[in-house]
Structure formats: structure tokens, C-alpha cells
C-alpha positions in Angstrom: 0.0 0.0 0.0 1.2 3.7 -0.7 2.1 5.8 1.6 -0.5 8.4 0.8 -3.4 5.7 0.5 -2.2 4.7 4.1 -3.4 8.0 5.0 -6.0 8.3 3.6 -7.1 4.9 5.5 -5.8 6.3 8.5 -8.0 9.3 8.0 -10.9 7.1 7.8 -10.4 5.1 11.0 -10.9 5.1 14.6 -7.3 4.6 16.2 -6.2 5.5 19.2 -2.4 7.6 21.0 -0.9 6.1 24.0 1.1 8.8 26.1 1.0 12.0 27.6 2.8 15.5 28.0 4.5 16.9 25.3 5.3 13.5 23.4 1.1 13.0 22.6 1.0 17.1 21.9 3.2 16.9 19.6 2.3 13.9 17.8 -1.8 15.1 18.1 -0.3 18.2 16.5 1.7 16.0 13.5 -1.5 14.4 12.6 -3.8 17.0 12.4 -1.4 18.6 9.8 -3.1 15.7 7.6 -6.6 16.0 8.9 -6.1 13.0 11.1 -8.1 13.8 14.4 -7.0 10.4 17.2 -8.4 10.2 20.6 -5.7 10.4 23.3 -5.9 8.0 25.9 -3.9 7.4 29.3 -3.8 4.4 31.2 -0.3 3.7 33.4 0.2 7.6 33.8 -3.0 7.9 35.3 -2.2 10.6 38.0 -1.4 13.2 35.0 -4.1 12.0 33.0 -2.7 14.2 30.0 -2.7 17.4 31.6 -0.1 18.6 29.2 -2.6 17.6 26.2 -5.3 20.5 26.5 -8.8 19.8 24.4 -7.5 16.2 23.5 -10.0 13.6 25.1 -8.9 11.2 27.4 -10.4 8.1 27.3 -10.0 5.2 29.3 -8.0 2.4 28.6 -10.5 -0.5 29.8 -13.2 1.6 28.4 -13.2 0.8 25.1 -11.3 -2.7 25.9 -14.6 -3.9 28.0 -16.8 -2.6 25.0 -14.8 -4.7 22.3 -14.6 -1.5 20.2 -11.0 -2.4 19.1 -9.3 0.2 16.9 -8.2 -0.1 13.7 -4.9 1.3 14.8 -3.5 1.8 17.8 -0.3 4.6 18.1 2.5 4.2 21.2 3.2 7.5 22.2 5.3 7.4 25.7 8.9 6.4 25.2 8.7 5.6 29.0 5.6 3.1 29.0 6.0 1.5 25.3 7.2 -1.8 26.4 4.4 -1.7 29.1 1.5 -0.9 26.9 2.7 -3.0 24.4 2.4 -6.2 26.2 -0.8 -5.0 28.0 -2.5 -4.6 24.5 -1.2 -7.9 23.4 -2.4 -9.7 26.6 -5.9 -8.0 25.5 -6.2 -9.5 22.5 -4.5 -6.9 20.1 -2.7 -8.2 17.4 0.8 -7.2 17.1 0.0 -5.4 13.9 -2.5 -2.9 15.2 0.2 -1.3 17.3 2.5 1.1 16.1 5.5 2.6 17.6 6.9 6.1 17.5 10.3 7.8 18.2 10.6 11.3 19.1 14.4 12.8 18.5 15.6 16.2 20.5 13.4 18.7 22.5 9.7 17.0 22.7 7.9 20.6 21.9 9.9 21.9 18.5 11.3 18.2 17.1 9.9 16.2 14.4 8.6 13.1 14.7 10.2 10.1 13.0 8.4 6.8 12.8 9.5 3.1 12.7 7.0 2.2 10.3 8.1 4.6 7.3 4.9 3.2 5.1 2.3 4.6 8.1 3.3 8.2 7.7 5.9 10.6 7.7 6.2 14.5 8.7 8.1 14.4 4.8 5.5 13.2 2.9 4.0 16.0 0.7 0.3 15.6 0.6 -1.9 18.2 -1.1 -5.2 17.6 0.6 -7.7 20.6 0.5 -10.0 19.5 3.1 -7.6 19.9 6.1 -7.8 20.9 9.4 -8.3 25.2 9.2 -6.0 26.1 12.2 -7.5 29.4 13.8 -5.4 31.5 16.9 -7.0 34.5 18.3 -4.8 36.8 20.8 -5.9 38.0 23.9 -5.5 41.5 23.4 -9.2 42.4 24.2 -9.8 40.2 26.9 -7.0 41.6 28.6 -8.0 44.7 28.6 -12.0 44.6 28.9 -14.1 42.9 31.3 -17.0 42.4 29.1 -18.3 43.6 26.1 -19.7 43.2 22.6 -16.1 42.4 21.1 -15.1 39.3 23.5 -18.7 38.0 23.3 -17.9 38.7 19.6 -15.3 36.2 19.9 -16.1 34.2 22.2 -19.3 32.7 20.0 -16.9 33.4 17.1 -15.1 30.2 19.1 -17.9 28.4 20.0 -19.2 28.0 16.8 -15.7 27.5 15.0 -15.2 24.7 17.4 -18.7 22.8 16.4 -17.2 22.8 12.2 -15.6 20.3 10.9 -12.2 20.5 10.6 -11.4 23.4 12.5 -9.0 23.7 15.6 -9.2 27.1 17.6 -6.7 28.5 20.1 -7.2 31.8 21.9 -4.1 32.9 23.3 -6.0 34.5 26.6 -2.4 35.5 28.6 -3.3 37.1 31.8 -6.8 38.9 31.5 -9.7 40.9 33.2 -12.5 39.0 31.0 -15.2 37.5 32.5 -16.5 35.5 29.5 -16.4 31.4 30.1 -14.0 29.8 27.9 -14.1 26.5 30.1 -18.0 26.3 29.1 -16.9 25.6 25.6 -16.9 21.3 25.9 -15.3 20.8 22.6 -11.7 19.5 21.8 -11.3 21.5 18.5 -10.6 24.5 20.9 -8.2 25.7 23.4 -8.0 28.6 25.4 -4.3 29.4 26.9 -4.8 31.8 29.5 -5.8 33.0 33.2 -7.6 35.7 35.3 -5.8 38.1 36.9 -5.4 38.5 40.3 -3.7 41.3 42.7 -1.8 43.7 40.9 -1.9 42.4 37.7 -5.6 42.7 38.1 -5.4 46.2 38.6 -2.2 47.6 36.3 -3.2 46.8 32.9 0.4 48.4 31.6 1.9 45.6 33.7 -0.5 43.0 32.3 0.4 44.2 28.8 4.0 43.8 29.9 3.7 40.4 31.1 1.7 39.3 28.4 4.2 40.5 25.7 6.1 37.8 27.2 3.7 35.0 27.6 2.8 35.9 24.0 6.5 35.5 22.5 7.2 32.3 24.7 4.1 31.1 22.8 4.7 32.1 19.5 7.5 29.6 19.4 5.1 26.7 20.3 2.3 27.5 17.7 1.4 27.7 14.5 -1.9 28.9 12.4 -2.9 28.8 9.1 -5.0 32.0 10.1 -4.5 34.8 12.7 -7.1 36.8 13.6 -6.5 40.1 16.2 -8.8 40.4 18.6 -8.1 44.5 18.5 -6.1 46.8 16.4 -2.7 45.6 17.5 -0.7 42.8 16.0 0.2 40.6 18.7 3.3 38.5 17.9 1.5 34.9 19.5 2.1 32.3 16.6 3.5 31.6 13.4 0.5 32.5 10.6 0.0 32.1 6.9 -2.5 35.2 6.8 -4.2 37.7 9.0 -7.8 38.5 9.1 -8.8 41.4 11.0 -12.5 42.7 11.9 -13.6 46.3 11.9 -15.9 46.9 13.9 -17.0 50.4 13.7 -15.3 54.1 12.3 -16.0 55.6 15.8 -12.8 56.9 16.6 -12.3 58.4 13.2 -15.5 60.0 13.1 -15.6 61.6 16.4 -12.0 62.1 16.7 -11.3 59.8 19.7 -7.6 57.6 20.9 -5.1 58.9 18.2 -3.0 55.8 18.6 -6.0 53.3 17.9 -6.5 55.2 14.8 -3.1 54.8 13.9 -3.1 51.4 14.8 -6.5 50.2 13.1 -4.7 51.6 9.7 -1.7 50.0 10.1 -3.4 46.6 10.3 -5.9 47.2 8.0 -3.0 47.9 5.4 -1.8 44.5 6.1 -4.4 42.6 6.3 -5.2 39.7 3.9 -8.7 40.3 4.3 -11.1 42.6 6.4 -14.6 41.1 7.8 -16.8 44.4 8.8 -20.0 44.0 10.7 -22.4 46.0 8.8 -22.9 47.4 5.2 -22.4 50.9 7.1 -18.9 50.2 8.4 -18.2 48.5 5.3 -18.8 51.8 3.5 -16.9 53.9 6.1 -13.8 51.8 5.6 -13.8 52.3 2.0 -14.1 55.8 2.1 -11.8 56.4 4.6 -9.0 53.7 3.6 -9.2 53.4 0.1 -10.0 49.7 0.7 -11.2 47.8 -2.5 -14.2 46.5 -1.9 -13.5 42.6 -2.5 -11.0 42.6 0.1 -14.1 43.5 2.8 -16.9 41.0 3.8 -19.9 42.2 5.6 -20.8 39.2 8.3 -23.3 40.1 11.1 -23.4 39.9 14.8 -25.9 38.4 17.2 -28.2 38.4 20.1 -26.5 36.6 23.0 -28.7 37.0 26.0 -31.9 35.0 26.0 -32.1 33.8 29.2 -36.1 32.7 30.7 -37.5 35.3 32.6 -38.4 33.6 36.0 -38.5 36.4 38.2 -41.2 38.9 38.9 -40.7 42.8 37.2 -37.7 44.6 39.0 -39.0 47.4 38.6 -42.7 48.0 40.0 -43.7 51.5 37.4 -44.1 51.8 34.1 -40.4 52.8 32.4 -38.3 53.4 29.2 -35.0 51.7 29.0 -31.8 52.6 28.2 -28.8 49.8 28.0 -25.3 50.9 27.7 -22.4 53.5 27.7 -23.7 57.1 28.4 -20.7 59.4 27.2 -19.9 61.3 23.5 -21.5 59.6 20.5 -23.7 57.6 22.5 -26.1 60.3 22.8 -27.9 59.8 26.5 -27.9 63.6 27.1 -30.6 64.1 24.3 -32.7 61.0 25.9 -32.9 62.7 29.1 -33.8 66.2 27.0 -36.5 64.1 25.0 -37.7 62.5 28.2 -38.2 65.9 29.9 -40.2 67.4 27.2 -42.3 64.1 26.8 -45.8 63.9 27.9 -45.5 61.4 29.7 -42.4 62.5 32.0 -45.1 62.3 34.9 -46.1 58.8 34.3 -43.0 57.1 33.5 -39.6 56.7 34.6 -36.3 57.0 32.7 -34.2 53.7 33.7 -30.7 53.6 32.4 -28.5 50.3 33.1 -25.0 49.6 32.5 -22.1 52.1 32.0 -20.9 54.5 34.8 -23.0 55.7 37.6 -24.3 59.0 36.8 -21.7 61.8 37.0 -22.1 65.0 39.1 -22.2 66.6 35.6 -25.1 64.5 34.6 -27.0 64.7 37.8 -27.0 68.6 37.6 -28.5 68.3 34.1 -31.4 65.4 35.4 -31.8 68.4 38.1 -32.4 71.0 36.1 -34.6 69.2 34.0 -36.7 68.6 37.2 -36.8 64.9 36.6 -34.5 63.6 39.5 -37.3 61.6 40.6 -37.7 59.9 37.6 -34.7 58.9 36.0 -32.6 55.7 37.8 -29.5 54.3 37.5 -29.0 50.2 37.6 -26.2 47.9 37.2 -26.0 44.1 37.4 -26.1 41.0 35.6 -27.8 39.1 32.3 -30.9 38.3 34.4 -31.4 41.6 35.5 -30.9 42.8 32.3 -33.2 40.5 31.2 -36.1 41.4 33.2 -35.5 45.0 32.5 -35.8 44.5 28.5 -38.7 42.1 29.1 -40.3 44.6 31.3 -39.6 47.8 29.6 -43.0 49.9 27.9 -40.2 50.8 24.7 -36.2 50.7 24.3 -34.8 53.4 22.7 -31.1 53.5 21.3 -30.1 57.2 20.5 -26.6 56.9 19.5 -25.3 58.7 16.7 -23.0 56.2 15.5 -23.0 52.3 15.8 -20.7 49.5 14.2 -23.7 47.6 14.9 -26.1 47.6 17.7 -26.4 44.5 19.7 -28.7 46.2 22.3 -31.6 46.6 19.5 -31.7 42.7 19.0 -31.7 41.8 22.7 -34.7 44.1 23.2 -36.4 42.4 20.1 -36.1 39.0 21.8 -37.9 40.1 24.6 -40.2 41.9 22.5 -39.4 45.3 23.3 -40.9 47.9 20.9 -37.5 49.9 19.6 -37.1 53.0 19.1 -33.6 54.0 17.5 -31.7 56.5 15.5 -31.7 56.9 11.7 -28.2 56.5 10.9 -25.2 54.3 10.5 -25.6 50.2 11.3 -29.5 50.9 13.2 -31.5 50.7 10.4 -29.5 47.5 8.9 -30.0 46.0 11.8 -33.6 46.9 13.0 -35.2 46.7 9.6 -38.9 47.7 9.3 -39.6 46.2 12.9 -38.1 49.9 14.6 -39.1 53.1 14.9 -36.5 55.6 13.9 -35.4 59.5 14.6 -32.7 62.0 13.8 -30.5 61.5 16.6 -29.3 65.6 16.5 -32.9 66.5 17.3 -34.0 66.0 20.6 -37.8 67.3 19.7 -38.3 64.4 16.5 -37.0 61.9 19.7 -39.2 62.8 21.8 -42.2 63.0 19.3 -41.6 59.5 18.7 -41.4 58.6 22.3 -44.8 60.3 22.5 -46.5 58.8 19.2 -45.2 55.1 20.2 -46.8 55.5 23.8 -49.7 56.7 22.3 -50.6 53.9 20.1 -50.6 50.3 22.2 -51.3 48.3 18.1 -48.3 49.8 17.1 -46.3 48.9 20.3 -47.7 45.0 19.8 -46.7 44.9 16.1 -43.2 46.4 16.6 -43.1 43.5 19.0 -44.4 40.8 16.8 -41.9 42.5 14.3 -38.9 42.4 16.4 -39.2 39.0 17.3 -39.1 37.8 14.2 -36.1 40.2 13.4 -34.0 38.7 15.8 -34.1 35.4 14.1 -32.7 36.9 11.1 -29.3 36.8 12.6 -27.6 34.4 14.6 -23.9 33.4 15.7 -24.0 29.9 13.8 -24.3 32.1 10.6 -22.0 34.1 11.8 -19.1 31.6 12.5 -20.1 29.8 9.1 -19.6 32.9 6.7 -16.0 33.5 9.1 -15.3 30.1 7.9 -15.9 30.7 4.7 -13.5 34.0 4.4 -10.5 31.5 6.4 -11.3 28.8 4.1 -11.1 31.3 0.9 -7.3 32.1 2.3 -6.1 28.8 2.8 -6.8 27.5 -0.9 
């Protein structure tokens, strides 16, 4: 048999790798460069239990052996306990030629591996096979530097989702972070995520995290490799070998409104070179053509999601009648002219004004809800999803009156509670809210809060933009959006 049909048939098999540490992670490593996905398992070794071998599954020697399941293959991976397993496997019941032995030569991490059998496969053998493994690395570059956030929830469904495709292996290179997203939730072995929360002073100095993460990132940018590397941010992180780079632009904010000089600089450095740019709206899209000079081909338009749709089990938080607001308050985001619109609303006397998330209110921001003469109506909440939830769910309308959005998350997660939305007529909002929105020039605070008036007024309309928004919501989701990102990595790797 060839050697290249011998891979194929290894391809097609169940076979198994004895050994741990960094002899069965670099060997799990070789093979997936030819699509060729084994099952780790650990049997002697058992305190270690292949710590060293993160996202491989370990399975139990006896229990597969007890089910009769025999593999087509089976792979010796631990110079130390070759002898042993061999003649454990034999005493089973495994025929000689099932087993095959490896040798690993120099450091275990960086070396090749050679194998006895020549015919089964070697690390020399040039195979042009279009359908392998995609090898994906994030950095950690936002999740050391933000708690939470649309842009790690952006990637961490991004991961979630690439992990679920076929022939796709994921690493996020976390370092030493602030994040509070869940990596360890994600039970799949085509993903890994290298990295820990910080603690102490690292917790609170993010110029020392970036410090010690500049070196956790070099150490592993010797260790790993990717066909595609994708930035979390607008910095190029030095974390792996790569093939290409795809970056995503999420919004022209700091362009438009003149905000952080060095992310500007940065964002056009590494959209210059960049293989390919995913944006997350038609808007943005536009905006980085006009203001880069970006051919159009070299952009994709793929779409966010609606992560929060959690039950609502609790009773209302919130006993009155109210309108919500969800976010950030300051600059583009546009919460002065809410509280302007509220105060000249008819029904500033009936409702309240509940704002949650972002910073409590400034003293600047409390003289202006004073002078409005609505202190007693306007709140200020913070907390977690099922709060949030309950507030949405809850809420008489949701009105988002930025003037500027890469997208608008906010706008699906009140549609999934079917919250009537009422949002501003520019940018991403009305891609994203389509016809199930109401919308108003966010530079005049009187068309806001005629709209906030008109919408209160009219309960049908309320229980149609609800009906409508429900169904919006559906229009996007994070499996589409991790399918059309696997589309752009597969288009590079050809």
C-alpha cells in the first residue's frame, strides 16, 4: 500500500495515542497537519491523565477494551511506558499489527517526529489535501483589557461556533486577563484557550499586564502555528506563526468623532496588512472604504448576534411603568438628548427613565437630570444578564439614541424580549432593526421625543413592533456568523 493511501485509510479510521505530556501534543499536532483527528488515551500515567494535552479527550483504557470497540490502529506514544503498553495490549487481545511505535528525537515541543513504520506516515510526505484541518489563533488582546463587552462576546461565540465545524482547531491565546466570558463552558476538543484571570496587581495595572503578556505571548509564538490569525483588537500581537491575518472592523467611531489617536493609527496599520477585512455591517463596510481606500473585494460584511436570552423567572424589577436605556452614556452615545426628549415628553409624569450599564451618573449628569426637574424619575441600575433581562422584558419601549454604531447589539436583545425599539436613523441601526423599529434624527431632541410620544400613544403599534422584532431577531444568529468567518479563512487557505 502507498504511503498516501495509508493516510488516507488512517483518515478514515478510529485509532487510538498512548502517552501523555508533550510526546502526545506533539504527535496530536503532527497528525492533524493531515486532517487525522486520534483520541488520546492514558492508562499507566493515570495521576497526569494528560494534563499537558489541553482539548484532547482522554479516554479510558479498559473503556473501550470492555466494550470490544477495538481500533483499527493503535499509536505508542510514551517512550517511557511503550514496552508496558505493548504487552498490555497484546495480553488483551490486540494483534501485534495494530500497534504502532513512534520515536521522538531532541526537544519533545519543537522536534519532528520520525516513525518506525516509514509506510504509516511521515512529517516528509508531501500531501496536497484541500479538506484539512483550518488552524485558527485568536490573541488576547481584548480580553486583557476589557471585562465584558460586545467584542469578546464577539469572539467568544466566534469560538464556539468554529469549534462545532468540521475541521477546524481554535486556540485563543488569553495571557493574563480581566475578561469574565467562560471559555471553560466551551466542551469541545477543537478548541483551546491558553490563559488566566488576573489577580492582585496584575488585576489592577493593565500596563503591567500588557508587559507580562508580551512575554507569555512571544514564549508562545515559538510553540504555535496557524494557518489564520485573527486580532482580537487593532494591535498585531506577535502569539504564533500564521500564513494570513484576518482582521474585523468593527466600527469608524474613533475616526468619526475624533477619539484615541493611537488606535487610529493602529487600526490603519493593520488594516493595510491585512489579507482580508470582515466588517460588521454594510455601514462600516462603507466607512472603511471611504476612509482607507480599501477595494471592496477585500471586505466582507458578516453580522453579529443576540447573545442574551435567558427565561425570565423572576417577577418585574422594577414595579412602574419605564423606558429603557442599555449601555455607555458618554460622547456619541447620545444619553444627554434621551434625558432632553424625556423631559419634554408627555408622559415624563407617568413614566420613569431607567438607564443600566455604564458608569454611575456623574455630578455633571445629575445637575442636568436636576435641572430638568426629573431627578425623581430617572434611575440608574447595574448588574447581571438576568437583570438585564427582566429590564428588556419589562420595559414599555427601548430606545437607542446613538449617533453612531458599528452595529447595535442592544436593538436585537430588546427584540427578543419583545421590546418595541425606538432608534436613531443613521449608521448600522437601520440594517439591523429593519422595518420592525421606529426611527429618529438623533441631532434632534424634539423628533425623539415625538416618537417617544407617538409610540406610547398607540398600544397596536407597540404589539406589532413587538411581533416584528421577534421575528427580526431570528434573522441573525452566531452559527451564521461563525459559518460565513469560515468561509472568508477557508477562501485564504486555498
Amino acid at each position: 500500500m502507498s504511503k498516501i493511501s495509508i493516510i488516507e485509510n488512517l483518515k478514515k479510521s478510529t485509532f487510538y495515542v498512548f502517552g501523555a505530556g508533550n510526546y502526545g501534543r506533539e504527535i496530536i499536532r503532527i497528525l492533524a497537519e493531515y486532517g487525522i483527528r486520534p483520541i488520546f488515551v492514558i492508562e499507566s500515567d493515570s495521576n497526569r491523565k494528560g494534563l499537558l494535552c489541553e482539548a484532547i479527550p482522554i479516554i479510558g483504557y479498559k473503556e473501550w477494551i470492555d466494550t470490544k470497540k477495538i481500533p483499527e490502529y493503535i499509536i505508542l506514544g510514551s517512550v517511557k511506558y511503550a514496552p508496558e503498553m505493548r504487552k498490555k495490549l497484546i495480553d488483551d487481545g490486540i494483534t501485534n499489527e495494530k500497534i504502532l511505535d513512534f520515536e521522538m528525537v531532541e526537544d519533545a515541543v519543537t522536534s519532528e517526529i520520525y516513525y518506525k513504520n516509514k509506510d504509516i506516515i511521515s512529517t516528509n510526505i508531501d500531501i496536497q489535501d484541500n479538506n484539512k484541518n483550518i488552524s485558527i489563533v485568536y490573541d488576547g488582546q481584548i480580553f486583557e483589557a476589557q471585562n465584558r463587552g460586545g467584542i469578546s462576546r464577539y469572539y467568544y461565540e466566534l469560538a464556539k461556533g468554529l469549534s462545532h465545524k468540521s475541521r477546524t482547531r481554535v486556540s485563543i491565546i488569553g495571557g493574563i486577563h480581566v475578561n469574565e466570558m467562560d471559555f471553560g463552558s466551551i466542551k469541545n476538543n477543537r478548541m483551546c484557550f491558553y490563559g488566566k484571570r488576573a489577580k492582585g496587581v496584575l488585576n489592577d495595572c493593565s500596563e503591567l499586564r500588557r508587559r507580562v503578556n508580551e512575554r507569555i505571548n512571544s514564549d508562545w509564538s515559538q510553540i504555535i502555528s496557524a494557518d489564520i490569525y485573527h486580532p482580537t483588537y487593532y494591535r498585531e500581537v506577535i502569539c504564533c506563526k500564521y500564513k494570513r491575518m484576518v482582521m474585523t472592523v468593527y466600527d469608524m467611531i474613533h475616526e468619526r468623532f475624533d477619539l484615541d489617536k493611537e488606535t487610529i493609527i493602529n487600526k490603519k496599520n493593520m488594516i493595510s496588512v491585512a489579507d482580508y477585512i470582515i466588517a460588521i455591517s454594510e455601514s462600516t463596510k462603507k466607512d472603511i472604504v471611504e476612509k482607507y481606500n480599501i477595494p471592496h473585494e477585500r471586505i466582507k460584511v458578516i453580522y453579529l448576534a443576540n447573545s442574551l436570552q435567558i427565561s425570565i423567572k423572576n417577577k418585574r424589577f422594577i414595579k412602574n411603568e419605564y423606558i429603557l436605556y442599555v449601555g455607555k452614556r458618554d460622547n456619541y452615545k447620545n444619553a444627554d438628548s434621551l434625558l432632553h426628549a424625556f423631559a419634554i415628553s408627555r408622559y415624563r409624569d407617568y413614566l420613569k427613565l431607567v438607564f443600566f450599564g455604564g458608569e454611575p451618573f456623574s455630578n455633571a449628569e445629575r445637575m442636568v437630570i436636576k435641572l430638568l426637574g426629573i431627578e425623581n424619575k430617572v434611575e440608574w441600575l447595574e448588574g447581571d444578564d438576568e437583570l438585564l433581562a427582566n429590564l428588556y422584558f419589562n420595559a414599555e419601549i427601548f430606545v437607542y439614541p446613538s449617533k453612531y454604531e458599528g452595529f447595535g447589539i442592544p436593538i436585537l436583545e430588546a427584540m427578543h424580549y419583545g421590546t418595541p425599539v425606538i432608534t436613531s436613523n443613521t449608521s448600522s441601526m437601520p440594517e439591523v432593526g429593519g422595518s420592525a423599529a421606529e426611527y429618529f434624527n438623533p441631532y434632534s431632541i424634539e423628533d425623539l421625543a415625538d416618537k417617544i410620544d407617538k409610540l406610547l400613544d398607540d398600544s397596536n403599534r407597540r404589539k406589532e413592533l413587538s411581533v416584528l422584532g421577534i421575528k427580526r431577531e431570528k434573522d441573525f444568529s452566531w452559527n451564521k456568523c461563525a459559518t460565513e468567518t469560515l468561509d472568508v479563512y477557508k477562501k485564504l487557505c486555498i
